[in-house]
C-alpha positions as a Markdown table, in Angstrom:
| # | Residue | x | y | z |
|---|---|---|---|---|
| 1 | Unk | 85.4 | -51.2 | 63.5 |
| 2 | Unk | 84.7 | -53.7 | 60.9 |
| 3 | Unk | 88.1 | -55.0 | 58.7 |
| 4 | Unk | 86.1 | -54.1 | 55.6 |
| 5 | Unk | 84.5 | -50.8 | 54.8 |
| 6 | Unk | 80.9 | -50.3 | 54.0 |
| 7 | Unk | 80.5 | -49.7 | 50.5 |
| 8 | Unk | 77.6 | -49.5 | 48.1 |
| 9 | Unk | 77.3 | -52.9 | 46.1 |
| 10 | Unk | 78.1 | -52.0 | 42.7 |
| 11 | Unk | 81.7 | -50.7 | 44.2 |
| 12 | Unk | 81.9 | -54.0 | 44.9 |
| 13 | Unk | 81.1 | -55.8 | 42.1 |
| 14 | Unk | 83.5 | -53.4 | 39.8 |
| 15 | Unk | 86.2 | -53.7 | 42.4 |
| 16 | Unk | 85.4 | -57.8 | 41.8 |
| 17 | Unk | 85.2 | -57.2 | 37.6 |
| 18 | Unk | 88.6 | -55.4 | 38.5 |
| 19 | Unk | 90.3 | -58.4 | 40.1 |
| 20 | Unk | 89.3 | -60.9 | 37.3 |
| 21 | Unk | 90.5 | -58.8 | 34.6 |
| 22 | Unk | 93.9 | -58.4 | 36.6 |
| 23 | Unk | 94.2 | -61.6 | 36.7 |
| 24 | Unk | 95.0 | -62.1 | 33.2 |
| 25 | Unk | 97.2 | -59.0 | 33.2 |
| 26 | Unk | 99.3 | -60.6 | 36.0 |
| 27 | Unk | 99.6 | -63.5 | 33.8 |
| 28 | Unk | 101.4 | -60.9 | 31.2 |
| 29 | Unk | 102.6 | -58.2 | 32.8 |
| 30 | Unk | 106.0 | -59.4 | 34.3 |
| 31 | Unk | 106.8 | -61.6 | 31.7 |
| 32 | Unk | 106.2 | -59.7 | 28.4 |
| 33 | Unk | 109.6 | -57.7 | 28.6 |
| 34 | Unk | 111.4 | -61.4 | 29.2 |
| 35 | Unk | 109.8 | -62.9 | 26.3 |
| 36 | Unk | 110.0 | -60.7 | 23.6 |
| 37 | Unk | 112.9 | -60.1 | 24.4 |
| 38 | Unk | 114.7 | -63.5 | 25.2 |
| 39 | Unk | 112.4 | -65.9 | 22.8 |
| 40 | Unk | 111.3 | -63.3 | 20.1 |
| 41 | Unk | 114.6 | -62.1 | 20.0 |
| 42 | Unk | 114.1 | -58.2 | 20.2 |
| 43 | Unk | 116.3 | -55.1 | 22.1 |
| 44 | Unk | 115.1 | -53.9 | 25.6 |
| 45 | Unk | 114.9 | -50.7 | 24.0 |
| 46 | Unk | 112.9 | -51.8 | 21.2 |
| 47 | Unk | 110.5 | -53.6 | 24.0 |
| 48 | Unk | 110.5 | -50.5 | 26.0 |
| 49 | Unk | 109.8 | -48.6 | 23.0 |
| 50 | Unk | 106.6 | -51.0 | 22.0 |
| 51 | Unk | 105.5 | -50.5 | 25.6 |
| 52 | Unk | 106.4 | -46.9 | 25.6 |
| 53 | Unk | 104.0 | -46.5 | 22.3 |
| 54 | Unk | 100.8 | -47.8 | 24.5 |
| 55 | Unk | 101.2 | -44.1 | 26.0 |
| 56 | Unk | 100.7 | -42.8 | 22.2 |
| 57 | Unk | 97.1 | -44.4 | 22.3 |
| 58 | Unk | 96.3 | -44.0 | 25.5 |
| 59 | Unk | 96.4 | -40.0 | 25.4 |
| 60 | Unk | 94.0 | -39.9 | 23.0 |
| 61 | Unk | 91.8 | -42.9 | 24.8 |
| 62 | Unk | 92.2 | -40.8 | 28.2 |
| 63 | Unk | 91.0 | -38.1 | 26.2 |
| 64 | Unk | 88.2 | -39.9 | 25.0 |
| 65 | Unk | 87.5 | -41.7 | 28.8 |
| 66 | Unk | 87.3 | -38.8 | 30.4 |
| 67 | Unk | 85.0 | -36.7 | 27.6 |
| 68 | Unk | 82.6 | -39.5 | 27.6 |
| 69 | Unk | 82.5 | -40.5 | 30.9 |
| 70 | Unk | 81.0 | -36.6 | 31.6 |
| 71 | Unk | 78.4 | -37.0 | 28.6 |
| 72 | Unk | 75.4 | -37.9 | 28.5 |
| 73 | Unk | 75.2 | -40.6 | 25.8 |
| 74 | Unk | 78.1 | -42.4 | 26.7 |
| 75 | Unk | 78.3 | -42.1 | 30.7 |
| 76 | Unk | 80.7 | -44.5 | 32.7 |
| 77 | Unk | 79.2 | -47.5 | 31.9 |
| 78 | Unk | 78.8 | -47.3 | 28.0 |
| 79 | Unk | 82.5 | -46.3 | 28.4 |
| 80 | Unk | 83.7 | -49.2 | 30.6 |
| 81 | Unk | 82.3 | -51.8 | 28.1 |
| 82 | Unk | 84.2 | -50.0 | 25.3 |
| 83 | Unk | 87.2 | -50.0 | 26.8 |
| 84 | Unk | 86.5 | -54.1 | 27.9 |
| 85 | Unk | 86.3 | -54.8 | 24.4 |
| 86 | Unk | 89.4 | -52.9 | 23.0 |
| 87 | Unk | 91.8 | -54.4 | 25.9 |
| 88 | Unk | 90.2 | -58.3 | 24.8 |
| 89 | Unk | 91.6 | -57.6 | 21.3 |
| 90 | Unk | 94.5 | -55.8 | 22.3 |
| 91 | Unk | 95.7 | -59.2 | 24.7 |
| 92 | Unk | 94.9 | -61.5 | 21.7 |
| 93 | Unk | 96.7 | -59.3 | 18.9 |
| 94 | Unk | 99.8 | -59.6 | 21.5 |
| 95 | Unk | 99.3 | -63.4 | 21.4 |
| 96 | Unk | 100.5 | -63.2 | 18.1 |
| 97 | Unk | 102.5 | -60.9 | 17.6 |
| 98 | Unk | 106.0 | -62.0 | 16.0 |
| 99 | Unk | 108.5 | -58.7 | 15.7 |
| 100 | Unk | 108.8 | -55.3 | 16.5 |
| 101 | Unk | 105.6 | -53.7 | 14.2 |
| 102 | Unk | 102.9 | -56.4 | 15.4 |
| 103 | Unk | 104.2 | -55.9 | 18.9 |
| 104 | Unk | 103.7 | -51.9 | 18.8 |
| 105 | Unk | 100.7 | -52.5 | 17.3 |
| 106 | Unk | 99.0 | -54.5 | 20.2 |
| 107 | Unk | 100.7 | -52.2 | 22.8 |
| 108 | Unk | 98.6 | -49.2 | 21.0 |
| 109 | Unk | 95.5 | -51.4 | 21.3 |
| 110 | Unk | 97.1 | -51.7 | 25.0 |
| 111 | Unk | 97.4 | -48.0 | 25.5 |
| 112 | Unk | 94.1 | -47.0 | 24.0 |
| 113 | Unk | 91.7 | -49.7 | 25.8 |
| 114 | Unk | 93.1 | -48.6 | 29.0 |
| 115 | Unk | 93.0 | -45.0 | 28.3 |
| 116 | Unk | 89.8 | -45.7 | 27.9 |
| 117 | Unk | 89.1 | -47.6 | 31.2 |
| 118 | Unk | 90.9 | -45.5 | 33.7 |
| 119 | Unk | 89.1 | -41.6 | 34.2 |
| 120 | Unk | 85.6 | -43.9 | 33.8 |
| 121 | Unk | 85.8 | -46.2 | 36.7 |
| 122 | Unk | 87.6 | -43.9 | 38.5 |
| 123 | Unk | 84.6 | -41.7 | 38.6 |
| 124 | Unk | 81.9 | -44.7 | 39.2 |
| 125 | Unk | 83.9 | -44.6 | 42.4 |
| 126 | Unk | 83.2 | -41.1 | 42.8 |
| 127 | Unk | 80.3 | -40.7 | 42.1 |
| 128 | Unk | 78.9 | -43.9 | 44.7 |
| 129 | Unk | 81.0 | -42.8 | 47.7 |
| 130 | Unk | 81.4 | -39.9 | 50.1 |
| 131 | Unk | 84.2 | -38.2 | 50.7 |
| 132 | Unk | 85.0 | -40.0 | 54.1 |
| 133 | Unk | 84.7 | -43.3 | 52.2 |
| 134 | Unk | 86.8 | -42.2 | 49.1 |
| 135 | Unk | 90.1 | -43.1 | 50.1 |
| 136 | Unk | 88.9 | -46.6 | 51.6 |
| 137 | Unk | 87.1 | -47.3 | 48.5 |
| 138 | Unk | 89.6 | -46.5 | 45.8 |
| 139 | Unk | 91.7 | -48.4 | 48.3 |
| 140 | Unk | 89.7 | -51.7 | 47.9 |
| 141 | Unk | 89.8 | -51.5 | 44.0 |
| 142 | Unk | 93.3 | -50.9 | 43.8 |
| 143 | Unk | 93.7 | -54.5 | 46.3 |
| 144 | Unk | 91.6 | -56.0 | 44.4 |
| 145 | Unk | 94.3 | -55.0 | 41.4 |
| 146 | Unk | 96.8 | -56.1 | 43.3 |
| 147 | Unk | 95.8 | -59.5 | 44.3 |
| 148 | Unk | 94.4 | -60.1 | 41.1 |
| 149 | Unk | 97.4 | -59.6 | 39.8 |
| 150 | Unk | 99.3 | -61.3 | 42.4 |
| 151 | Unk | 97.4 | -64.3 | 41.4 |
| 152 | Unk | 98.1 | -64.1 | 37.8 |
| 153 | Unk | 101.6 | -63.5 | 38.4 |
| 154 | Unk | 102.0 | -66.9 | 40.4 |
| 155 | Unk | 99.5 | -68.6 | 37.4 |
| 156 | Unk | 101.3 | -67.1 | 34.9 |
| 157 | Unk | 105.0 | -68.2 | 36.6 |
| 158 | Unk | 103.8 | -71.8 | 37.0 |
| 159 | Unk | 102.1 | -72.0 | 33.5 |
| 160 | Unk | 105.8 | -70.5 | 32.3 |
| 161 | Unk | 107.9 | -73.3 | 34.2 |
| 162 | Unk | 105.9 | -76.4 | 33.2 |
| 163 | Unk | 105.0 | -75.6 | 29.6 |
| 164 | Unk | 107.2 | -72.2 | 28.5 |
| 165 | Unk | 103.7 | -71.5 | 26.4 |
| 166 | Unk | 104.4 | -67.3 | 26.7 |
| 167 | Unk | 102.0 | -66.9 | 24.1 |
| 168 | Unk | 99.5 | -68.7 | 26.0 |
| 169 | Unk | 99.8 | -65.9 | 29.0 |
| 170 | Unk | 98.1 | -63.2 | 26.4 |
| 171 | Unk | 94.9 | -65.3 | 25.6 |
| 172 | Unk | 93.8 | -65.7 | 29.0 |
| 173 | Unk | 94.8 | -62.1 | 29.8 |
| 174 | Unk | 92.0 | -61.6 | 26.2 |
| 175 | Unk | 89.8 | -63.7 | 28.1 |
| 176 | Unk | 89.8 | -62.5 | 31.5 |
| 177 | Unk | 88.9 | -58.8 | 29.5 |
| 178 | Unk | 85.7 | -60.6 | 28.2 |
| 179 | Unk | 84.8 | -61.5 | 31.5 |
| 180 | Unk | 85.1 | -58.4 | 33.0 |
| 181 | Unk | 83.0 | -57.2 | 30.3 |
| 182 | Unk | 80.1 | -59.6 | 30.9 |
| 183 | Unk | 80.5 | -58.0 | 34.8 |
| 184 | Unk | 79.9 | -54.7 | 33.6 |
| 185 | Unk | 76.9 | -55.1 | 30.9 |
| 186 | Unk | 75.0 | -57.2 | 34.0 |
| 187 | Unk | 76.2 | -55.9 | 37.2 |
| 188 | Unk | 77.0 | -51.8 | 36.8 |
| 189 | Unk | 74.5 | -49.5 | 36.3 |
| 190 | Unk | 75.1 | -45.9 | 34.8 |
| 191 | Unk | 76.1 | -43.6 | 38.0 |
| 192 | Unk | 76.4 | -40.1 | 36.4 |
| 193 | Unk | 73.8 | -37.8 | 37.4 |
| 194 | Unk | 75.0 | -34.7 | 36.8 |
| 195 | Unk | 75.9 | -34.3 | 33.4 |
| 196 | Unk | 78.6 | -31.8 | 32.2 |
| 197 | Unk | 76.6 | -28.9 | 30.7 |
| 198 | Unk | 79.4 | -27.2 | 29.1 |
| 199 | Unk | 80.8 | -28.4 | 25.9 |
| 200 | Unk | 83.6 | -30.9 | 25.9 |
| 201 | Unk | 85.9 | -28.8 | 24.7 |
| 202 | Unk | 85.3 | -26.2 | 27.4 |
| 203 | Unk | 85.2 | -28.8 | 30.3 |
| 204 | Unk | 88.8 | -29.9 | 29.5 |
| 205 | Unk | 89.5 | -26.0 | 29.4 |
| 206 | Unk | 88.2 | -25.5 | 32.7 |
| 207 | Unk | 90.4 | -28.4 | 34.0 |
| 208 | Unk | 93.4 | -26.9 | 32.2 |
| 209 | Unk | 93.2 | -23.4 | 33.5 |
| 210 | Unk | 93.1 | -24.9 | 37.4 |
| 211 | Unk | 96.6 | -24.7 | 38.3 |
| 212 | Unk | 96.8 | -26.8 | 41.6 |
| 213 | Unk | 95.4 | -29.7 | 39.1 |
| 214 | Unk | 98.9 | -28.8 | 36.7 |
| 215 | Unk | 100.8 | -28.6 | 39.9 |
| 216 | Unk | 99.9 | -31.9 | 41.0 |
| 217 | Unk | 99.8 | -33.5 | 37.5 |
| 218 | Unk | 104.2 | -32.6 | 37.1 |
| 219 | Unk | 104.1 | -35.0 | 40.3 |
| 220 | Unk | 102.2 | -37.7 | 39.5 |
| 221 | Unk | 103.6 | -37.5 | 36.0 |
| 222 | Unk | 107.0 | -38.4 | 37.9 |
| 223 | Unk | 105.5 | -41.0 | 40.4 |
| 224 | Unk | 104.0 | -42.9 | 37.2 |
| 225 | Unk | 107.5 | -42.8 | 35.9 |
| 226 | Unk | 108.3 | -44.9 | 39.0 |
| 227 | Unk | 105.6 | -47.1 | 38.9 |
| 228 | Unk | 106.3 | -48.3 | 35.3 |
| 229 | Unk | 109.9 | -49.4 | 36.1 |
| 230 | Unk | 108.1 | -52.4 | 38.6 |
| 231 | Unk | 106.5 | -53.3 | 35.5 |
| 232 | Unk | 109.4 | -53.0 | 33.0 |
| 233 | Unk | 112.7 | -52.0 | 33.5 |
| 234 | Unk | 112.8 | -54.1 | 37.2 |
| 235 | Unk | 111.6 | -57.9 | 36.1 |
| 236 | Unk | 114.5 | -57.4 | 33.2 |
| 237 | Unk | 117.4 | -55.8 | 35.8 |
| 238 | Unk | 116.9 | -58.9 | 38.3 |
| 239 | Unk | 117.1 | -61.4 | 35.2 |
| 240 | Unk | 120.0 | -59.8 | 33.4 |
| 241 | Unk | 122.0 | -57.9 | 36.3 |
| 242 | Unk | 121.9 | -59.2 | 39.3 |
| 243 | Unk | 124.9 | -61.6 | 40.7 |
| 244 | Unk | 123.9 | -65.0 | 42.2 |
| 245 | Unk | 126.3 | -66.7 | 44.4 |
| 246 | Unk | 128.7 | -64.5 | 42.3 |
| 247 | Unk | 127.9 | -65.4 | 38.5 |
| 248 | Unk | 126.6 | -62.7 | 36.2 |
| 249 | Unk | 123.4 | -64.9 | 35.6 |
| 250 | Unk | 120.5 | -62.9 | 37.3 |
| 251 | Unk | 117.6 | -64.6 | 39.5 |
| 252 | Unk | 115.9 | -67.4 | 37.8 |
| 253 | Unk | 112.1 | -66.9 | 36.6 |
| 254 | Unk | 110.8 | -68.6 | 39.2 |
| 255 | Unk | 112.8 | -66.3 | 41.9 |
| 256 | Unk | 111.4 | -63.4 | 40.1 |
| 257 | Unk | 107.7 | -64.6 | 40.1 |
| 258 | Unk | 108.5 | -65.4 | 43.7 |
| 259 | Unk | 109.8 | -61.9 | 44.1 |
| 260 | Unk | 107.0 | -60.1 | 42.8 |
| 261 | Unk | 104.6 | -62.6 | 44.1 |
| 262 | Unk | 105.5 | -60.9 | 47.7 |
| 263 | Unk | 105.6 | -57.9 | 46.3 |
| 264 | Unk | 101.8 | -57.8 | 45.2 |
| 265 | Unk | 100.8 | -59.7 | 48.3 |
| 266 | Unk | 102.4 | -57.4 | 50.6 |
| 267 | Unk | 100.2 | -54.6 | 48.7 |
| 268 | Unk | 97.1 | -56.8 | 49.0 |
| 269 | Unk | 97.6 | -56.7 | 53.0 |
| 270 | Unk | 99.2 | -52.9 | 54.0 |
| 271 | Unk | 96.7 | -51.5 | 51.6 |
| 272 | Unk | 93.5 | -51.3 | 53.4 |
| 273 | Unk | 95.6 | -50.4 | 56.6 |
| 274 | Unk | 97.9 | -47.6 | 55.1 |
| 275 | Unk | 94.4 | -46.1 | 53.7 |
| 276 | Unk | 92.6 | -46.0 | 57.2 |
| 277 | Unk | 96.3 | -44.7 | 59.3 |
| 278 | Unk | 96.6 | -42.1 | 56.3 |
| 279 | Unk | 93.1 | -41.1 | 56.1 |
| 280 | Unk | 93.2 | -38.4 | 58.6 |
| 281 | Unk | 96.2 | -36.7 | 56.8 |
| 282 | Unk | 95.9 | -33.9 | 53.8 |
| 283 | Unk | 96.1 | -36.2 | 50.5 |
| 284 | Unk | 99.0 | -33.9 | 49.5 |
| 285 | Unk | 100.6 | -34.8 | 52.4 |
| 286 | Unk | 100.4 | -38.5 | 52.0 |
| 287 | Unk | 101.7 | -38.2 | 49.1 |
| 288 | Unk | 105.1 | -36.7 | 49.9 |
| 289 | Unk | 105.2 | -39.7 | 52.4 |
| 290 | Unk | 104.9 | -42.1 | 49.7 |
| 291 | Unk | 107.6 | -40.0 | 47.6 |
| 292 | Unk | 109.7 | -41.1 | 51.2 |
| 293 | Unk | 109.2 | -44.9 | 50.5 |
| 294 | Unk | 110.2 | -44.3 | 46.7 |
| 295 | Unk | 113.4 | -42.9 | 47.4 |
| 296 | Unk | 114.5 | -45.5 | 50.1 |
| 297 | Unk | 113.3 | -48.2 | 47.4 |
| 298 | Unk | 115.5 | -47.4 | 44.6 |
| 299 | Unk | 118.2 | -46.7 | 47.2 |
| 300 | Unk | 117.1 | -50.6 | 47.9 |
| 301 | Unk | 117.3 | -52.0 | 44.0 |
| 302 | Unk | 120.7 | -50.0 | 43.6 |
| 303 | Unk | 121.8 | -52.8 | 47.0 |
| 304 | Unk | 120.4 | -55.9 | 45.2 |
| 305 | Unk | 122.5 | -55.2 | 41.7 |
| 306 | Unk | 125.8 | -54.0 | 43.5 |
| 307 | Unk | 125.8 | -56.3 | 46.4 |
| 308 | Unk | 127.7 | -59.6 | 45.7 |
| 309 | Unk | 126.1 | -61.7 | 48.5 |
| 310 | Unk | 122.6 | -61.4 | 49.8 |
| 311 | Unk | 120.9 | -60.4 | 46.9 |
| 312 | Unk | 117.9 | -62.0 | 47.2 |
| 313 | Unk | 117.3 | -60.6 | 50.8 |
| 314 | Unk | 117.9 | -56.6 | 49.0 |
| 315 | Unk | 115.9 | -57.4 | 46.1 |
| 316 | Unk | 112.7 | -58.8 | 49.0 |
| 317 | Unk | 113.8 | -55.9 | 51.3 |
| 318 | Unk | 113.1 | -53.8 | 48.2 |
| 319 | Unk | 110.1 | -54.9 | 46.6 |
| 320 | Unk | 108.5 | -54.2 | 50.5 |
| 321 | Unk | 109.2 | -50.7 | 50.9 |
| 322 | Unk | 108.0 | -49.9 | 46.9 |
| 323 | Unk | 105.0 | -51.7 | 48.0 |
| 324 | Unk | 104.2 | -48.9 | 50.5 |
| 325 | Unk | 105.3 | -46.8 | 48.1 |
| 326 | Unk | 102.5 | -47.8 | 45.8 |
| 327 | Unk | 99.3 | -48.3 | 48.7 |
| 328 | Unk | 100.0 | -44.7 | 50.0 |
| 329 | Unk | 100.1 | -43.2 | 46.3 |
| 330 | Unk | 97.2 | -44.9 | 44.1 |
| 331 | Unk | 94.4 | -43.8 | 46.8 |
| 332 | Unk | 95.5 | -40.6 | 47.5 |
| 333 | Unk | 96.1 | -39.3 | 44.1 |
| 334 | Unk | 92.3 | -40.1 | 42.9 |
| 335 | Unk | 90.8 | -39.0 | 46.0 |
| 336 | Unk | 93.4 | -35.7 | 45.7 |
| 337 | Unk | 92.1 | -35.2 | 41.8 |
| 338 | Unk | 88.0 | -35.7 | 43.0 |
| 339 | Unk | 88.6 | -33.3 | 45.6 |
| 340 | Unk | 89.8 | -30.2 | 42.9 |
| 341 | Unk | 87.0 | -31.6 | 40.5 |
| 342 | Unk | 83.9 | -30.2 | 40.3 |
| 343 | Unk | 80.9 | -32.8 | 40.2 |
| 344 | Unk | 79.9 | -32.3 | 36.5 |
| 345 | Unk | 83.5 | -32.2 | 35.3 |
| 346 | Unk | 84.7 | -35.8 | 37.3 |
| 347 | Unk | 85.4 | -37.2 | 34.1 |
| 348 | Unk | 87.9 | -35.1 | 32.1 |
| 349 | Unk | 90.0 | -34.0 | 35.6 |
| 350 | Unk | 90.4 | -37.9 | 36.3 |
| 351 | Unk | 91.3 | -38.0 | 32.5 |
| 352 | Unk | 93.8 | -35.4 | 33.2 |
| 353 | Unk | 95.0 | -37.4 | 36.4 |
| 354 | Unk | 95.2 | -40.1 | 33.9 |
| 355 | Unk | 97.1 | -38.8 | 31.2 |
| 356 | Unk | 100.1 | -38.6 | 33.7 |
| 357 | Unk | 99.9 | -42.6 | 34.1 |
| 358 | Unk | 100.1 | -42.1 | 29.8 |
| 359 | Unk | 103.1 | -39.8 | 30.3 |
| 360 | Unk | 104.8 | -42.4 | 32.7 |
| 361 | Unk | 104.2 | -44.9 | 30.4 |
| 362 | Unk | 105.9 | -42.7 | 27.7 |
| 363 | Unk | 109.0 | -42.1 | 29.5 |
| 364 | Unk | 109.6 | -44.6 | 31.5 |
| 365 | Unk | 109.9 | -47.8 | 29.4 |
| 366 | Unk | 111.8 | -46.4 | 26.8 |
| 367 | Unk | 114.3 | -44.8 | 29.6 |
| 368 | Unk | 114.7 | -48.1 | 31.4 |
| 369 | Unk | 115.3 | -50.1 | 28.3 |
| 370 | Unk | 118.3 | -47.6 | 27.1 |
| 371 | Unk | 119.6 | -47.9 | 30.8 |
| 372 | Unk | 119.3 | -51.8 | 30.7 |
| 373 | Unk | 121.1 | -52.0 | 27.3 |
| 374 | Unk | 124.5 | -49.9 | 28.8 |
| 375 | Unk | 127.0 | -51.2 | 31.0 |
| 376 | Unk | 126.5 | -52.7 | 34.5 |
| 377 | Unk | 127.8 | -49.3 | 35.8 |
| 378 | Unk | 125.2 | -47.3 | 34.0 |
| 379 | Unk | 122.3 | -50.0 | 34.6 |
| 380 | Unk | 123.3 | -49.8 | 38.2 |
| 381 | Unk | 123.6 | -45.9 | 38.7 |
| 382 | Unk | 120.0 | -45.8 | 37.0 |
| 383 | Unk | 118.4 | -46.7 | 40.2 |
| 384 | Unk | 120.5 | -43.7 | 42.5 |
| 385 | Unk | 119.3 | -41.2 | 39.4 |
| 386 | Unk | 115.6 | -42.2 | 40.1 |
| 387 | Unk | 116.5 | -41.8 | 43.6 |
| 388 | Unk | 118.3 | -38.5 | 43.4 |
| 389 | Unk | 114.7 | -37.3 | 41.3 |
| 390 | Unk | 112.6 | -37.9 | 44.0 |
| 391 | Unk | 113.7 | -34.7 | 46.1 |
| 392 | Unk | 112.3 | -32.7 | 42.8 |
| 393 | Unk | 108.8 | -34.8 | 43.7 |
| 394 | Unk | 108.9 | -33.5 | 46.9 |
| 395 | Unk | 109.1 | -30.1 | 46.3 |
| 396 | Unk | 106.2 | -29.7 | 44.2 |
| 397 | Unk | 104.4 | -31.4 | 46.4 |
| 398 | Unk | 105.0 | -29.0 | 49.1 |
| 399 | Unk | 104.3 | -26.2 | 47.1 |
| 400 | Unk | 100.7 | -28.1 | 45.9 |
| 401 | Unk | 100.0 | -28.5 | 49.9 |
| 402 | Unk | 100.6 | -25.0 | 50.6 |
| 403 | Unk | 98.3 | -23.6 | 47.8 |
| 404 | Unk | 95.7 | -26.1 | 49.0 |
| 405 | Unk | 95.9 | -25.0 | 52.1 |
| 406 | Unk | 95.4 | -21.2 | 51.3 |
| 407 | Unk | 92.5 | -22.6 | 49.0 |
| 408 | Unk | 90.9 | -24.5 | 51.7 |
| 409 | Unk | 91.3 | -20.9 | 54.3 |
| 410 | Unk | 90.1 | -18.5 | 51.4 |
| 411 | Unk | 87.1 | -21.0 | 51.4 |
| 412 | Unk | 86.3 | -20.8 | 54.7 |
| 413 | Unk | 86.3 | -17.7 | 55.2 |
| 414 | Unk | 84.1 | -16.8 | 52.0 |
């Protein structure tokens, strides 16, 4: 079996667009909380509030991705190259923002180009694999996230600890969106052939009135919780919380890019892997198995703040198992949501699908900056509640598995 799966070229080339433009994120993503608010001098909760506002935008953008991803004078590609241009402005409006107002206002820019982005080129995926391939495919594009942000994140650490230029981090994260755009306007054709001929309006109706796709979106509404406290809450905790050799002075930068560095490379390697080991199980059940590796993870980060010796090893040891957590969820979930779709209506379900990564994104930040700004007893019992929440996970999963199940039956025997 070949290490790579066989894909058609233009999943390729956006999987490649995808790594440049992560890239520049990596160069911002794990270092925005830390500057803003240790050099521009704001709260973590006003941070996780200006990140938290990117969800405001990027409902309606996930609204607009997936309505004109379906159409038929916008289609995926149209849409992709919208959403390129938005995220370019949105990294350089960060480059200069100076307080709390200019720093909501490029998070919205955030929220919206990505809202954008997401329910398109997760339906160019779609619509240029079969079902067998789906998993492997969404698989590649999400490593292809991952190492370009693992990249950017070492880039970014080294560019931080021989000039301290922060500001310099959002430019090339602008830039890297242009690029990507240039990929898109040469490389990726339009891949919707069949055209939603309902309405919009009625499309998204249709995708609101199927209640396994509700079901499922509580869960992943909660796993996109999780997800957004690696990006947030997590790069602030091990800088502000964490004991070294017994101080209160957290894990220098450079032991956090190191951190995260693993982190993302470990995802770059299991990814693939996980995908092909999983690929014979029910995409429900997968993800109950990832809700597993959540739970044992925050058990993990709870470890590396209360631990006064060996912190370093917790906080790897950690960062491993919610890299597993993360491979076995991204795939799943897309190929889970293109499974209840139907063909003409990819679009707006995969905008659905994506509005939980808006909800996340609403939630989460602002809840992990209040916990960060209590006491070391409160930022510390934050990880066992996140623990303690994913049991809820699991159990509307189940309940999702078993109505797919009697779905799949009733099918059959139709």
């Amino acid at each position: 079996m070949s290490f790579l799966p066989r894909l058609q070229r233009q999943v390729w080339l956006l999987a490649f667009g995808r790594l440049l433009s992560q890239i520049g994120t990596g160069f911002t993503l794990f270092y925005a909380p830390i500057f803003f608010v240790n050099q521009v001098g704001l709260s973590a909760t006003a941070v996780g509030l200006g990140i938290g506002s990117a969800s405001i935008s990027g409902i309606i953008g996930r609204a607009l991705g997936g309505s004109f991803a379906d159409s038929k004078f916008w289609g995926r590609r149209r849409t992709l190259l919208l959403s390129a241009a938005i995220s370019a402005i949105a990294s350089f409006s960060l480059a200069v923002a100076y307080n709390f107002p200019t720093f909501v206002l490029g998070n919205l820019l955030v929220g919206l180009g990505t809202g954008i982005y997401w329910p398109a080129t997760e339906a160019v995926v779609a619509d240029l694999t079969t079902p067998d391939q789906r998993n492997e495919a969404y698989s590649i594009t999400r490593l292809c996230d991952s190492l370009g942000l693992g990249i950017g994140v070492v880039l970014g650490g080294a560019l931080i600890s021989s000039t301290g230029l922060y500001r310099l981090l959002f430019v090339i994260d602008g830039i890297s969106f242009i690029v990507f755009l240039g990929v898109i306007y040469f490389a990726i054709a339009e891949t919707n052939r069949t055209f939603s001929k309902e309405s919009q309006l009625s499309g998204w109706k249709i995708a609101l009135s199927d209640r396994r796709l509700l079901i499922y979106a509580i869960a992943n509404t909660m796993f996109t919780t999780y997800i957004v406290q690696i990006d947030s809450a997590l790069p602030l905790y091990f800088s502000n919380f964490v004991r070294v050799n017994g101080a209160d002075r957290g894990f220098e930068p450079s032991t956090i890019s190191a951190l995260f560095t693993w982190h993302l490379a470990l995802s770059v390697l299991v990814q693939l892997p996980i995908a092909r080991i999983l690929n014979r199980w029910r995409r429900s059940q997968v993800l109950i198995i990832s809700a597993t590796f959540w739970s044992a993870g925050f058990l993990l980060i709870w470890l590396t703040g209360v631990s006064t010796q060996g912190n370093l090893v917790w906080a790897a040891i950690a960062l491993s198992v919610l890299a597993c957590a993360i491979v076995t969820y991204t795939p799943s979930a897309s190929s889970l949501v293109v499974e209840l779709a139907p063909e003409s209506l990819r679009g707006v379900y995969l905008g659905i699908n994506s509005q939980c990564w808006a909800a996340g994104y609403l939630i989460g930040p602002p809840l992990g900056g209040w916990a960060l700004d209590q006491t070391r007893t409160i930022a510390n019992g934050y990880w066992l509640v996140l623990m303690g929440s994913v049991a809820i996970a699991v159990g509307i999963l189940r309940s999702l598995d078993t109505m797919m199940i009697r779905n799949s039956e009733n099918s059959s025997t139709n």
